[in-house]
PDB file of N, CA, C and O in Angstrom:
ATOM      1  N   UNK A   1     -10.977 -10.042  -9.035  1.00  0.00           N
ATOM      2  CA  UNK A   1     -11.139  -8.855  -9.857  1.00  0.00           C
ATOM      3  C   UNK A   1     -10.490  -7.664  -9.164  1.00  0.00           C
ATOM      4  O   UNK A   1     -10.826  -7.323  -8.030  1.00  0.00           O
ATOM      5  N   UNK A   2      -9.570  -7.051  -9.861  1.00  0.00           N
ATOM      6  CA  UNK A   2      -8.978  -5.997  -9.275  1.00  0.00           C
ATOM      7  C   UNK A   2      -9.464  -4.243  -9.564  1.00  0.00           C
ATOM      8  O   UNK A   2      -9.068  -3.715 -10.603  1.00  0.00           O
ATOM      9  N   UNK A   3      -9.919  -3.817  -9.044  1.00  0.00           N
ATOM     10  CA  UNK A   3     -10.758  -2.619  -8.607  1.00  0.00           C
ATOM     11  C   UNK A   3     -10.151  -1.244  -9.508  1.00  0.00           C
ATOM     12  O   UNK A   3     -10.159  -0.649  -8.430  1.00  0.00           O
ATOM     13  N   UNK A   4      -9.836  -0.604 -10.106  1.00  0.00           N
ATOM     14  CA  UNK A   4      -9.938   0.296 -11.459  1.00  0.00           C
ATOM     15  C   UNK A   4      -9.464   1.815 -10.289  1.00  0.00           C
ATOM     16  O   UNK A   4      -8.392   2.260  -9.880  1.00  0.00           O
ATOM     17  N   UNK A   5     -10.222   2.015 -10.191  1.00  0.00           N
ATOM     18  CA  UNK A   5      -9.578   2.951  -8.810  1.00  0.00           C
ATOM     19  C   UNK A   5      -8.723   3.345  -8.162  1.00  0.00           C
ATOM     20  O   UNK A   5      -8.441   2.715  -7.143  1.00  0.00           O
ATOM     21  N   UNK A   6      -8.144   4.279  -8.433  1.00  0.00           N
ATOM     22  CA  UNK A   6      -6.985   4.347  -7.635  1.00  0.00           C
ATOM     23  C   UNK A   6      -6.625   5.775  -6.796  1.00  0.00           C
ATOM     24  O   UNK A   6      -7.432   6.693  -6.656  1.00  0.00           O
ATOM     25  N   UNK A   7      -5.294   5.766  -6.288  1.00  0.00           N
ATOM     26  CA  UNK A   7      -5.655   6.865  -4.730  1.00  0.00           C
ATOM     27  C   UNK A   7      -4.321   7.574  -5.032  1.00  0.00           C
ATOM     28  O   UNK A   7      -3.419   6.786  -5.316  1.00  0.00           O
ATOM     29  N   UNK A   8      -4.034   8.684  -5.037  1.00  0.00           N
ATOM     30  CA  UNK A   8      -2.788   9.349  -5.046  1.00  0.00           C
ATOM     31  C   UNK A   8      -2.516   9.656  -3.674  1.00  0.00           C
ATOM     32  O   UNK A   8      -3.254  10.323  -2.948  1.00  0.00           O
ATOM     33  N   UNK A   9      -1.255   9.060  -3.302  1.00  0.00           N
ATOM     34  CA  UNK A   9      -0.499   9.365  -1.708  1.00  0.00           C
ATOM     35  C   UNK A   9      -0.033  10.376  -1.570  1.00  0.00           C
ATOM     36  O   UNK A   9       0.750  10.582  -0.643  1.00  0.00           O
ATOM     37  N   UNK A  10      -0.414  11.425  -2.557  1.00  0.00           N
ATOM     38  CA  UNK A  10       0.360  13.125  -1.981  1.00  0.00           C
ATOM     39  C   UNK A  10      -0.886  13.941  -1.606  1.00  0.00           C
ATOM     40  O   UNK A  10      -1.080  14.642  -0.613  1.00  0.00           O
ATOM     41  N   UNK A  11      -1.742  13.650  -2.736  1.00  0.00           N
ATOM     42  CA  UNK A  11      -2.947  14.689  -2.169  1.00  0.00           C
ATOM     43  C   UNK A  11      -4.061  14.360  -1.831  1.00  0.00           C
ATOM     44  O   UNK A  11      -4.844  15.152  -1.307  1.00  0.00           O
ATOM     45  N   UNK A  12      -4.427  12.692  -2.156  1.00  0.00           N
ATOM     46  CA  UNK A  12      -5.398  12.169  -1.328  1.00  0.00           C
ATOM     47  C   UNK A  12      -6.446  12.589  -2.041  1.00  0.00           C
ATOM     48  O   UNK A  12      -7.446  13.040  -1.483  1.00  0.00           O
ATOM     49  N   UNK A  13      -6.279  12.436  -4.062  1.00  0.00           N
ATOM     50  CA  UNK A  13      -6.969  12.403  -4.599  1.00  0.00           C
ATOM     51  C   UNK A  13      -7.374  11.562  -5.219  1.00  0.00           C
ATOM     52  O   UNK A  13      -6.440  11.101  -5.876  1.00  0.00           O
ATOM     53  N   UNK A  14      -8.742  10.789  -5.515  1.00  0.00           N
ATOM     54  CA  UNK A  14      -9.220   9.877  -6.567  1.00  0.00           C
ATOM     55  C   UNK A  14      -8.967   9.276  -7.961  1.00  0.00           C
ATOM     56  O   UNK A  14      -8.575  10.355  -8.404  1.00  0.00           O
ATOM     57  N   UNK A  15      -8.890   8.671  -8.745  1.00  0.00           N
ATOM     58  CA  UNK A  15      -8.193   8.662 -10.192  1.00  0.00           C
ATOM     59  C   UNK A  15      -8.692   7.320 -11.002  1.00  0.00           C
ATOM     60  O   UNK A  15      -9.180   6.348 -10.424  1.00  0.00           O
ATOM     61  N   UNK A  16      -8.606   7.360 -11.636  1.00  0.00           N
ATOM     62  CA  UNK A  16      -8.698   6.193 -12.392  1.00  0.00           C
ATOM     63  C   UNK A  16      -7.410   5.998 -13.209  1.00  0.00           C
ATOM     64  O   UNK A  16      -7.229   4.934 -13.802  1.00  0.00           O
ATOM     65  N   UNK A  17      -6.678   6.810 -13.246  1.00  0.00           N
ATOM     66  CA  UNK A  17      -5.166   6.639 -14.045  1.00  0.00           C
ATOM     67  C   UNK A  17      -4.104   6.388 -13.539  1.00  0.00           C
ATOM     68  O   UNK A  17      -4.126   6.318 -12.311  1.00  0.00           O
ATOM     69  N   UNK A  18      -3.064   6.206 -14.081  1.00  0.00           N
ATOM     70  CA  UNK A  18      -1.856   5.547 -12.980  1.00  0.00           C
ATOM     71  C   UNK A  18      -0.971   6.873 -12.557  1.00  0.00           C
ATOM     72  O   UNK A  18      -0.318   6.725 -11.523  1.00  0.00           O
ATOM     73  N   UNK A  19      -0.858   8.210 -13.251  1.00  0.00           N
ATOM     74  CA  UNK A  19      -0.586   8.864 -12.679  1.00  0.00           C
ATOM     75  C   UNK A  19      -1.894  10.221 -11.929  1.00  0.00           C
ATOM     76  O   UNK A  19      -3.046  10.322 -12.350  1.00  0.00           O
ATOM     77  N   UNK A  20      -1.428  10.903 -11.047  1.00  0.00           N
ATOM     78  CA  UNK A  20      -1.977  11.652 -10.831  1.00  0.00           C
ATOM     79  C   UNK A  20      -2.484  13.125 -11.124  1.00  0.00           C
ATOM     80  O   UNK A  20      -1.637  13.968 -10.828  1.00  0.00           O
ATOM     81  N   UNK A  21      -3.756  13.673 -11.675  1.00  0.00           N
ATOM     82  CA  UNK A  21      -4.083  14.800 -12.733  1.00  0.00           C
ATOM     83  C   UNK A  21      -3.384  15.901 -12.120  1.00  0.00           C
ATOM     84  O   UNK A  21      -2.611  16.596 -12.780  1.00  0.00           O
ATOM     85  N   UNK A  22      -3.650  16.143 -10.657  1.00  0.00           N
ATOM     86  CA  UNK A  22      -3.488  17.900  -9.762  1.00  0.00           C
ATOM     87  C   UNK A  22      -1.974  17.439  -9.554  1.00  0.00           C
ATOM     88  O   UNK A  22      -1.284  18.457  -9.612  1.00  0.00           O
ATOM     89  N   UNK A  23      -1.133  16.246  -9.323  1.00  0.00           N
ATOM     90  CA  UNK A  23       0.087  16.962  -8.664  1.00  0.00           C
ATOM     91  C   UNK A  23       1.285  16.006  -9.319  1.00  0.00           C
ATOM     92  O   UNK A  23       2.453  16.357  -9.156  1.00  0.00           O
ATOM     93  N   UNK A  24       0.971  14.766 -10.078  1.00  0.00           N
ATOM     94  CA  UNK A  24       1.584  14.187 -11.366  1.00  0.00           C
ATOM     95  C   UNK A  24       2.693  13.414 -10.421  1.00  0.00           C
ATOM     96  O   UNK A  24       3.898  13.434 -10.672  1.00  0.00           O
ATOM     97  N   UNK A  25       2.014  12.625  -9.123  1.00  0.00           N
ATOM     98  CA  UNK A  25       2.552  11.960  -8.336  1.00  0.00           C
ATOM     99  C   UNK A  25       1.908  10.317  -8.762  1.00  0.00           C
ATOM    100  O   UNK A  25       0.696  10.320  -8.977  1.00  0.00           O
ATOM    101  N   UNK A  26       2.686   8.820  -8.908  1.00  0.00           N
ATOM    102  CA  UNK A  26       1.961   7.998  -9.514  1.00  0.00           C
ATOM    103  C   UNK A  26       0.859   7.035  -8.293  1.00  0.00           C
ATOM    104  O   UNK A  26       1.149   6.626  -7.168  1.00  0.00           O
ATOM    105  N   UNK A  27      -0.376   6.920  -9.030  1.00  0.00           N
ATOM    106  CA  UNK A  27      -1.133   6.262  -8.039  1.00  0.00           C
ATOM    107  C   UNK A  27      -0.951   4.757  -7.437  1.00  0.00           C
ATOM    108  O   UNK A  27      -0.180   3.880  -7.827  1.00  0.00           O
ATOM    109  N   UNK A  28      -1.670   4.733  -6.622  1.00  0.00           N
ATOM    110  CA  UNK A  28      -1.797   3.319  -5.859  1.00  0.00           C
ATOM    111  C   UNK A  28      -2.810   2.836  -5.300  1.00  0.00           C
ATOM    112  O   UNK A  28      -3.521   3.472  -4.522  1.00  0.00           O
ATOM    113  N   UNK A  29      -2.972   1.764  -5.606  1.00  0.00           N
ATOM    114  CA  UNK A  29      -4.217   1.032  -4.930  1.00  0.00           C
ATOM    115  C   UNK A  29      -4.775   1.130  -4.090  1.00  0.00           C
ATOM    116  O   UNK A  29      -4.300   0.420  -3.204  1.00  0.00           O
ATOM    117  N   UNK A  30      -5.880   1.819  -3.684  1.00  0.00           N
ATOM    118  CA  UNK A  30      -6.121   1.531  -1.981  1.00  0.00           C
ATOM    119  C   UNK A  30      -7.118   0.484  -1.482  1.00  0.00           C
ATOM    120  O   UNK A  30      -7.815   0.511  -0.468  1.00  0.00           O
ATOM    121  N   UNK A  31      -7.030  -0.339  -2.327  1.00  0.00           N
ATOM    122  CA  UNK A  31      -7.794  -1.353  -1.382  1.00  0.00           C
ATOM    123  C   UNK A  31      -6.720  -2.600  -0.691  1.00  0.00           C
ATOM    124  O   UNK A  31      -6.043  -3.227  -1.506  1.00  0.00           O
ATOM    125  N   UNK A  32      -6.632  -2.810   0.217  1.00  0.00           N
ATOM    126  CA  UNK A  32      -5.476  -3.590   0.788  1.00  0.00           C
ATOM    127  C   UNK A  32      -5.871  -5.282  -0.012  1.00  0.00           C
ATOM    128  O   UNK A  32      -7.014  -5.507  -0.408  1.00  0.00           O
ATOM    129  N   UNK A  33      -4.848  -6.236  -0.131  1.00  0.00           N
ATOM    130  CA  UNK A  33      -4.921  -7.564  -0.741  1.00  0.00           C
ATOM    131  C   UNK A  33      -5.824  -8.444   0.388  1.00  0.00           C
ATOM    132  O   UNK A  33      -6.090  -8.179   1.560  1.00  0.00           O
ATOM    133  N   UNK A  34      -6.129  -9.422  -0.326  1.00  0.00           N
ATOM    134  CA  UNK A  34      -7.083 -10.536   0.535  1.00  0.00           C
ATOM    135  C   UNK A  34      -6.136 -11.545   0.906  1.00  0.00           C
ATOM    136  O   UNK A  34      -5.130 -12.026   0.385  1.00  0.00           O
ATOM    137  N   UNK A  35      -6.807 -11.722   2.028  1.00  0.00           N
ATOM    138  CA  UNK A  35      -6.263 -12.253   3.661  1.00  0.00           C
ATOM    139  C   UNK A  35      -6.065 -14.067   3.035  1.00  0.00           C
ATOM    140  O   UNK A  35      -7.148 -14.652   3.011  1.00  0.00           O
ATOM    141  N   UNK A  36      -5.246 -14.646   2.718  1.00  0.00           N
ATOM    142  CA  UNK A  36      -5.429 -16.095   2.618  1.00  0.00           C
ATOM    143  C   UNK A  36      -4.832 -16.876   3.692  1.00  0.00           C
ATOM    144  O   UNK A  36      -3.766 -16.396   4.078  1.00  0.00           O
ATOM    145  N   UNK A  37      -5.360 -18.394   4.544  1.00  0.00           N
ATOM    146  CA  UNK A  37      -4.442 -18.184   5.505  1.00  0.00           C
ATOM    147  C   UNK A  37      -3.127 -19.101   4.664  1.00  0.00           C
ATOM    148  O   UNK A  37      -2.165 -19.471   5.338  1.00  0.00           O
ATOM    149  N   UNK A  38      -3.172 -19.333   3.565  1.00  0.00           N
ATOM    150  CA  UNK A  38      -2.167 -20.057   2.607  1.00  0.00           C
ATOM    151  C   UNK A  38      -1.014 -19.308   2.451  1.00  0.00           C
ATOM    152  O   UNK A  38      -0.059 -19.943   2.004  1.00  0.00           O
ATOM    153  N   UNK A  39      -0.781 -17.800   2.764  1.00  0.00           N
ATOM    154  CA  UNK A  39      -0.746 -16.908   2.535  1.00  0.00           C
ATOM    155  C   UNK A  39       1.270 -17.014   1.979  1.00  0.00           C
ATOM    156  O   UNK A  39       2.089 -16.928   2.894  1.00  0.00           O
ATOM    157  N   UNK A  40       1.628 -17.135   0.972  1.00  0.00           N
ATOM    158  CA  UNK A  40       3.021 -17.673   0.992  1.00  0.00           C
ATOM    159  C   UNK A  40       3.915 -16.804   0.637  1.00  0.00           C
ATOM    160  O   UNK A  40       4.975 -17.147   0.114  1.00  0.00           O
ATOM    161  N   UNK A  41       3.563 -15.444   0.906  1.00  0.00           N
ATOM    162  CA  UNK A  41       4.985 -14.430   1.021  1.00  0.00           C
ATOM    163  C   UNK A  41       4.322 -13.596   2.117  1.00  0.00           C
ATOM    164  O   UNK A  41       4.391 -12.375   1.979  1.00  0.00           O
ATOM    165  N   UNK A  42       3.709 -14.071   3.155  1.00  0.00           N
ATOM    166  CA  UNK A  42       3.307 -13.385   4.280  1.00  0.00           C
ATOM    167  C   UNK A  42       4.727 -13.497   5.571  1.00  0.00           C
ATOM    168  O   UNK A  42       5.118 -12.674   6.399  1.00  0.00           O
ATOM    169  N   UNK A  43       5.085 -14.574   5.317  1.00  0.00           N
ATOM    170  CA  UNK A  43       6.553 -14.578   5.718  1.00  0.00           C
ATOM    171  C   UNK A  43       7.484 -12.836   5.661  1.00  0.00           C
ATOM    172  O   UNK A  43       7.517 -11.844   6.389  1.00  0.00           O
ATOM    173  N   UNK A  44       8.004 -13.180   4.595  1.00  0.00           N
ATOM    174  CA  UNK A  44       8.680 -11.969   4.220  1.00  0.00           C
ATOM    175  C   UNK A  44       7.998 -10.421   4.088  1.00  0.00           C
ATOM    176  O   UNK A  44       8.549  -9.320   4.063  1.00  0.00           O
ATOM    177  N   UNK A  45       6.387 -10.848   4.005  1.00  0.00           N
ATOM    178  CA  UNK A  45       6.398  -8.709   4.214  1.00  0.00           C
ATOM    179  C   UNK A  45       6.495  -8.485   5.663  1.00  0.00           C
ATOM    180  O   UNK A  45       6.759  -7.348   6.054  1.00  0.00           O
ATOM    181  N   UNK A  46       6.229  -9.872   6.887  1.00  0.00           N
ATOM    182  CA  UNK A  46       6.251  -9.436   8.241  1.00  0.00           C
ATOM    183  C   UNK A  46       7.786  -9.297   8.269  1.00  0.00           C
ATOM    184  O   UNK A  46       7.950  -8.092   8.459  1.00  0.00           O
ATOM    185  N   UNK A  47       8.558  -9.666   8.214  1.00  0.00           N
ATOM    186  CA  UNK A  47      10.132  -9.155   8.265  1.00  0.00           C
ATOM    187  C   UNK A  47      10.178  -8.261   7.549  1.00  0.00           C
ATOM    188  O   UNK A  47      10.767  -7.380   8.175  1.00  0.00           O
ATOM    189  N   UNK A  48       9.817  -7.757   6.192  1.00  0.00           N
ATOM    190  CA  UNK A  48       9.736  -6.338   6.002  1.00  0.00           C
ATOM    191  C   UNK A  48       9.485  -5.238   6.605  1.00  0.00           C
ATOM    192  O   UNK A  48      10.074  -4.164   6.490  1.00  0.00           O
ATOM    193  N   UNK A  49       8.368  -5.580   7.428  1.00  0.00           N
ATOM    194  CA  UNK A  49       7.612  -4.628   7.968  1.00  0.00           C
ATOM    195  C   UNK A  49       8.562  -4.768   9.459  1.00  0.00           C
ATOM    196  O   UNK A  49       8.587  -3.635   9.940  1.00  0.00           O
ATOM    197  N   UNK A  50       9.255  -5.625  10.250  1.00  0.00           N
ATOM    198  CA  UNK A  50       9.869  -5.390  11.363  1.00  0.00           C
ATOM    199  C   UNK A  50      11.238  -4.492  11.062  1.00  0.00           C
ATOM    200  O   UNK A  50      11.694  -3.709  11.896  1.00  0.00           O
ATOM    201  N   UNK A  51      11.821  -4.713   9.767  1.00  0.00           N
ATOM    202  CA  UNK A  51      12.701  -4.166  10.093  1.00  0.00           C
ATOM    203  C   UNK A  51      12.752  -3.097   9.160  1.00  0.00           C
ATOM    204  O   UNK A  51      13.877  -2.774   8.780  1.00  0.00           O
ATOM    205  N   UNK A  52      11.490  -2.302   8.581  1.00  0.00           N
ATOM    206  CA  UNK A  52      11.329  -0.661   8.322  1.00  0.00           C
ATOM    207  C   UNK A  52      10.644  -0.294   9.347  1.00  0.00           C
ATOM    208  O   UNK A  52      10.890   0.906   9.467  1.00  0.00           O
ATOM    209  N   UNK A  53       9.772  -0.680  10.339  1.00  0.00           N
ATOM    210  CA  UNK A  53       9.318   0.079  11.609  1.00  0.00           C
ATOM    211  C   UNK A  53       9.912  -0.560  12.608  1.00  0.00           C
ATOM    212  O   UNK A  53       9.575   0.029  13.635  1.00  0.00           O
ATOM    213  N   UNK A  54      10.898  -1.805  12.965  1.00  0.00           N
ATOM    214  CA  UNK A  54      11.150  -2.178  14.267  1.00  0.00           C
ATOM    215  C   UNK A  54      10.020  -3.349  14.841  1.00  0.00           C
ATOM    216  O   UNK A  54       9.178  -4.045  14.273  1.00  0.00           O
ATOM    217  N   UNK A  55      10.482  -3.182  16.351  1.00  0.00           N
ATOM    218  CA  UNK A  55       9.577  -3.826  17.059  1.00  0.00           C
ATOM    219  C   UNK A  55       8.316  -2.667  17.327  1.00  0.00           C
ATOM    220  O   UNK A  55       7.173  -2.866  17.738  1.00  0.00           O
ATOM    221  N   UNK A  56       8.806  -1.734  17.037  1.00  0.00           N
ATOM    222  CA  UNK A  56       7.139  -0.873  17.878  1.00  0.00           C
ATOM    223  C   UNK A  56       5.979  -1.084  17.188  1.00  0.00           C
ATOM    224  O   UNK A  56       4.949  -0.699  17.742  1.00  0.00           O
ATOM    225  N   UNK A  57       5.881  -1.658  15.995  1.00  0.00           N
ATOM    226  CA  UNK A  57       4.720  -1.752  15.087  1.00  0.00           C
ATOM    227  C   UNK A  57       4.809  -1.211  14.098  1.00  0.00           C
ATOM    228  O   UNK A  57       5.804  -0.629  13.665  1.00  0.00           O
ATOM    229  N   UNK A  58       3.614  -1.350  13.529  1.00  0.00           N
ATOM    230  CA  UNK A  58       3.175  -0.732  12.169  1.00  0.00           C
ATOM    231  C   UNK A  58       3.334   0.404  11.769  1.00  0.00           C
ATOM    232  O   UNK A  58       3.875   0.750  10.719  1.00  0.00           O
ATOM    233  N   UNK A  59       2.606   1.430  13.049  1.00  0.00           N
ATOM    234  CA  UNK A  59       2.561   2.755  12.661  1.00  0.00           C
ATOM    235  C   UNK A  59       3.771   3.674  13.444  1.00  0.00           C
ATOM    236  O   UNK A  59       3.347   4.811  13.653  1.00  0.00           O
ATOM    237  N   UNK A  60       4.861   3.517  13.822  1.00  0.00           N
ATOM    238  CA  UNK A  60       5.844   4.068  14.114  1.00  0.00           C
ATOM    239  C   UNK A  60       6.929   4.313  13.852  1.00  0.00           C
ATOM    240  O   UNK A  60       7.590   4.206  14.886  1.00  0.00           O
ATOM    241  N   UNK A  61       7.704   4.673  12.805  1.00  0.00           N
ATOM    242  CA  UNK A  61       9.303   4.432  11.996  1.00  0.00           C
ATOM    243  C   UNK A  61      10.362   4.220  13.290  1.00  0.00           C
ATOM    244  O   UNK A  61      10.323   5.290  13.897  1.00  0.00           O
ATOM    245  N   UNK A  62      10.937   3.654  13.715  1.00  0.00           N
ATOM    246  CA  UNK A  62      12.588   3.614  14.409  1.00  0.00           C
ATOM    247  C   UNK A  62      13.209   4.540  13.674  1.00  0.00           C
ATOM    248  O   UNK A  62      14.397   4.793  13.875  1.00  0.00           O
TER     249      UNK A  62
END
């Protein structure tokens, strides 16, 4: 079941709509996806994720 809720990434406001009321930026989910260890495009977001941040991790842009 997917959660109705949603989060605007500009102002870090609440919503239930897909766009946002105060700044008309579109929302996004914030609850992160469930962990399977089947997991069959977990492949490709970790190479996503190496090569928009690098080797330093997650939270650092190159």
């Amino acid at each position: 079941m997917r959660s109705q809720i949603r989060r605007c990434p500009q102002c870090g406001r609440y919503s239930l709509s897909e766009v946002c009321g105060r700044c008309t930026s579109p929302t996004v989910c914030p609850i992160p996806p469930r962990f399977s260890p089947e997991d069959r495009y977990g492949k490709y977001r970790r190479e996503t994720l190496k090569q928009e941040y690098g080797e330093n991790g997650k939270y650092r842009k190159v």
